[in-house]
N, C-alpha and C positions, 0 to 999 in steps of 0.2 A: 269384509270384517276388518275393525283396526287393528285389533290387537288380539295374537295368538299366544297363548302362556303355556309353557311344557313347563312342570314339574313333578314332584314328589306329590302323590294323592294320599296324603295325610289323613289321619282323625284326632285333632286336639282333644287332650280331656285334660280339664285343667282341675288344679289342686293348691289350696294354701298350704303353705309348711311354715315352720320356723327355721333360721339360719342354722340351726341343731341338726334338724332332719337332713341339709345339705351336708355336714360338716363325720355325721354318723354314717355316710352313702358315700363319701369321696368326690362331692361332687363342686365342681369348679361353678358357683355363682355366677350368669349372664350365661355362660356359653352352653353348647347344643354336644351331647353325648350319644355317640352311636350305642344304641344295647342288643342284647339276643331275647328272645319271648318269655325266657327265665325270665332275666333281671328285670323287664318290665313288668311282670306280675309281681313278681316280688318286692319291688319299688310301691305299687297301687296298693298292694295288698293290704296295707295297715293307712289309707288316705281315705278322705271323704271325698269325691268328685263331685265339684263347683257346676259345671257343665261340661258339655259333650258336645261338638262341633266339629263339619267339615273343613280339612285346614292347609296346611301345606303353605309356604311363603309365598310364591309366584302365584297360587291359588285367592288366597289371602287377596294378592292385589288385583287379580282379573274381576272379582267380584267386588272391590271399590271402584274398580272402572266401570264397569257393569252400575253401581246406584249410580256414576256420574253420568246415564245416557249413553255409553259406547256400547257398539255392537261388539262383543269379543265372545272367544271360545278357550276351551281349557283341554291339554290332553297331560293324561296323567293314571301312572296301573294301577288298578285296583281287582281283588274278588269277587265273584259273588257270591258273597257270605253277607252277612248283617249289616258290618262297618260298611263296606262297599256298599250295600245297599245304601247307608243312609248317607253315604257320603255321595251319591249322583242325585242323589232325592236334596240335598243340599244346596247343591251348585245349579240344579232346574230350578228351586225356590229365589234366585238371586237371578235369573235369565241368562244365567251363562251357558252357552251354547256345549254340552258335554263330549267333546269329540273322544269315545273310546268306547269300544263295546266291552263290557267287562264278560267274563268267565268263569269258570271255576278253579282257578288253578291251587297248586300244591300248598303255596303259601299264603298265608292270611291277607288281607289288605293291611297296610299300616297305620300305627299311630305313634303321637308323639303327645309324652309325660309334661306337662308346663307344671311347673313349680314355682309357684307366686309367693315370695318371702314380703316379710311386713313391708320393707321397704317400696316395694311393687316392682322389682327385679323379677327376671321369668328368667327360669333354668330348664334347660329343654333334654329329656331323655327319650329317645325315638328309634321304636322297631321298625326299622324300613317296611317289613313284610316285602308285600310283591311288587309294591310303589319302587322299589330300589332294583330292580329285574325289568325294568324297560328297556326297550330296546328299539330299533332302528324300523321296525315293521308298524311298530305302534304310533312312529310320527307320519303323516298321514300328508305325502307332499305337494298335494291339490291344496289342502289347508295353510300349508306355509305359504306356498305361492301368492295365493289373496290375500293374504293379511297384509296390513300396512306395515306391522312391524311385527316380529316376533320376541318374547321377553321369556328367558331361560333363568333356572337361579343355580348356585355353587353347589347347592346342599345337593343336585342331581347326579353332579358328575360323577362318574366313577370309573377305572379303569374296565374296559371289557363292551359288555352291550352299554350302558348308560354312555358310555362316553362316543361307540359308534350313533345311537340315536340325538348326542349332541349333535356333534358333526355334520347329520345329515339336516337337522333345524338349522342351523347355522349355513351351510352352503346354500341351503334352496329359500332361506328370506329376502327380503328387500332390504330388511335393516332388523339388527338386532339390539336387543338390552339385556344386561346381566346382572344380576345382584352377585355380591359377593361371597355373601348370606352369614357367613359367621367367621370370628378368629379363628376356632381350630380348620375349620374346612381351609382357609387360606391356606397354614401350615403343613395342613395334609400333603395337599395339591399347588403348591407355589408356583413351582415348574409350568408347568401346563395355564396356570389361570392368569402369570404373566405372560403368555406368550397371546392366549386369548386377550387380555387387555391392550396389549401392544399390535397385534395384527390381526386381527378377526372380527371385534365389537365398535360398534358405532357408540351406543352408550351405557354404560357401570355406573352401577350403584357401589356405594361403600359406606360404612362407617368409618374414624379415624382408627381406630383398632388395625382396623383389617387393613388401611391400604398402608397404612405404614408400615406393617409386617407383609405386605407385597413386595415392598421396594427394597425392605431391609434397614429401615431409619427410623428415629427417633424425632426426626424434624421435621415439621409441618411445613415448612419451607421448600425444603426436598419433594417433597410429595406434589408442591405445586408444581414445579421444575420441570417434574417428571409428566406431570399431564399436560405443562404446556408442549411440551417435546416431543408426546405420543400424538398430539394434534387428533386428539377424541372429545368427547360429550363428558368428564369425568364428573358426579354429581355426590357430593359427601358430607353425610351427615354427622354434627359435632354434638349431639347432644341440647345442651343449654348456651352454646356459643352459635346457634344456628346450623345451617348449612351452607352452603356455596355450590358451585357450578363453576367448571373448568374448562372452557369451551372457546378454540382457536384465540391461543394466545388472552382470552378474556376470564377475568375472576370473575365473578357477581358472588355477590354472598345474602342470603337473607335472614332477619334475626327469629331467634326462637319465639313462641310465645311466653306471656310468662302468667305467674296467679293460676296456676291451674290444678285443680284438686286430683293430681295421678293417682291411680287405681292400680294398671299397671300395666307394665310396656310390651307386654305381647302385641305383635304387631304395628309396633312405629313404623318401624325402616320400610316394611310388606306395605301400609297406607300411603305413606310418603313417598314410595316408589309408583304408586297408581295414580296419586294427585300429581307427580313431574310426569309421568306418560299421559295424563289427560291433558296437557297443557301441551304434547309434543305431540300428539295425533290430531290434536285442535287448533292447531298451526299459534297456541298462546306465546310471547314472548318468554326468556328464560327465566328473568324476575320471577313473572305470571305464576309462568311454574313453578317455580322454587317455594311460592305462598301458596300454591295451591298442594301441593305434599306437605306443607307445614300445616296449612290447615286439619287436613284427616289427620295427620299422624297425631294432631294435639287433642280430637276428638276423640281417638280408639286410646289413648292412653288413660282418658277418664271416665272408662267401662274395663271390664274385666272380658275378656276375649279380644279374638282378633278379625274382628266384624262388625263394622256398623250397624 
């Protein structure tokens, strides 16, 4: 297998709102809010739902790897209840290899509230459910072993079992990648996600948000400093300035697309992180890659989901 993805087993259900409906909800525009199965209901309860899909960030990208030809599998908890159902009915329709027997357990499977404002900003409200209760039994160490690489995101960590079922993806890979996955998860977890950036990860994804509130700065300058100094793969996306690649002592940067009629940005970073691992499992040069995450991520942002 190339590539193995441990995350969060999501169910997107996406929703337009007006800047209003954020601002009536307390809710911080671009960034991802942890909720309880109240406040999600109570959130949906007065929306119309756009569509319904299996989702999850690191999910998200196994399955752009997956239309690229790669052999890859996903593990990630789920119930069996509905959502779970239709979320392994999902990831078989995309060929992704489902590594998890799901079961019955006490809590639901999860999802997460996307909130698409006019602008095409996605604001993310997400009941973990039992996707957030993984744990170390559920990473499956035959499966890390073969994979070429293993790819973990931010949004799974969490003090207790998530963080033991890190751990154990992490010691028993060949090589690892991480997304950052969001600014508050940064601030959450600083402590711990710099120490994985600096000793434990081969290569991070990030947007400028988040690795700047990594390091503690304001300077993009700094930030590069810093990845030359960690002598990692650091790979960061800027938006409409492109992205770059920070790899032994080398910058490379590639430019954004531009003219393109956004929809809306659920899923940039989750494509763009599957087009730079298809180009790293494919032995592609880092250029290569760098255009080849620009390319998806400039497709998914002119559809409304996080799925080609």
């Amino acid at each position: 297998m190339k590539i193995l993805g441990i995350g969060n087993a999501i169910v997107d259900v996406l929703c337009k709102v007006t800047d209003d409906f954020l601002t009536q909800n307390s809710l911080t525009k671009s960034t991802m809010k942890l909720v309880d199965e109240k406040e999600f209901n109570n959130l949906i309860s007065s929306l119309k739902i756009e569509e319904t899909i299996s989702g999850g960030s690191v999910a998200n990208s196994i399955v752009g790897l997956s239309q690229l030809g790669n052999k890859v599998g996903f593990i990630g908890k789920v119930s069996d209840d509905e959502l779970g159902k239709k979320y392994e009915e999902g990831l078989n329709k995309e060929n992704v290899n489902y590594l998890y027997n799901k079961k019955k357990e006490s809590i639901p499977t999860g999802s997460c509230l996307i909130l698409i404002t006019p602008d095409s900003e996605r604001t993310m409200c997400t009941f973990l459910g039992t996707a957030g209760k993984i744990n170390e039994n559920d990473v499956i160490t035959s499966e890390v072993q073969k994979s070429e690489l293993v790819f973990l995101e931010g949004y799974l960590w969490d003090e207790g079992d998530p963080k033991k079922a890190f751990d154990k993806a992490i010691n028993g890979a060949k090589k690892t990648a991480m997304s950052l996955s969001d600014l508050f998860c940064v601030e959450r977890h600083k402590k711990y996600f710099f120490d994985l950036v600096k000793n434990k990860l081969d290569i991070i994804f990030a947007n400028e948000q988040e690795i700047l509130s990594l390091i503690d700065s304001n300077s993009f300058d700094e930030v590069i400093s810093f990845c030359k100094e960690i002598n990692k793969n650091v790979v960061i996306t800027r938006g409409e300035k492109g992205a770059i690649s920070v790899k032994q002592n080398e910058v490379i940067e590639c430019e954004a697309k531009k003219n393109l009629n956004i929809k809306d940005l659920t899923g940039a970073g989750d494509l763009f992180a599957a087009g730079y691992l298809h180009g790293v499992v494919n032995k592609l040069s880092t250029i290569e890659s760098l255009e080849k995450g620009t390319e998806l991520s400039s497709k998914i942002i002119q559809k409304i989901g996080a799925r080609i």
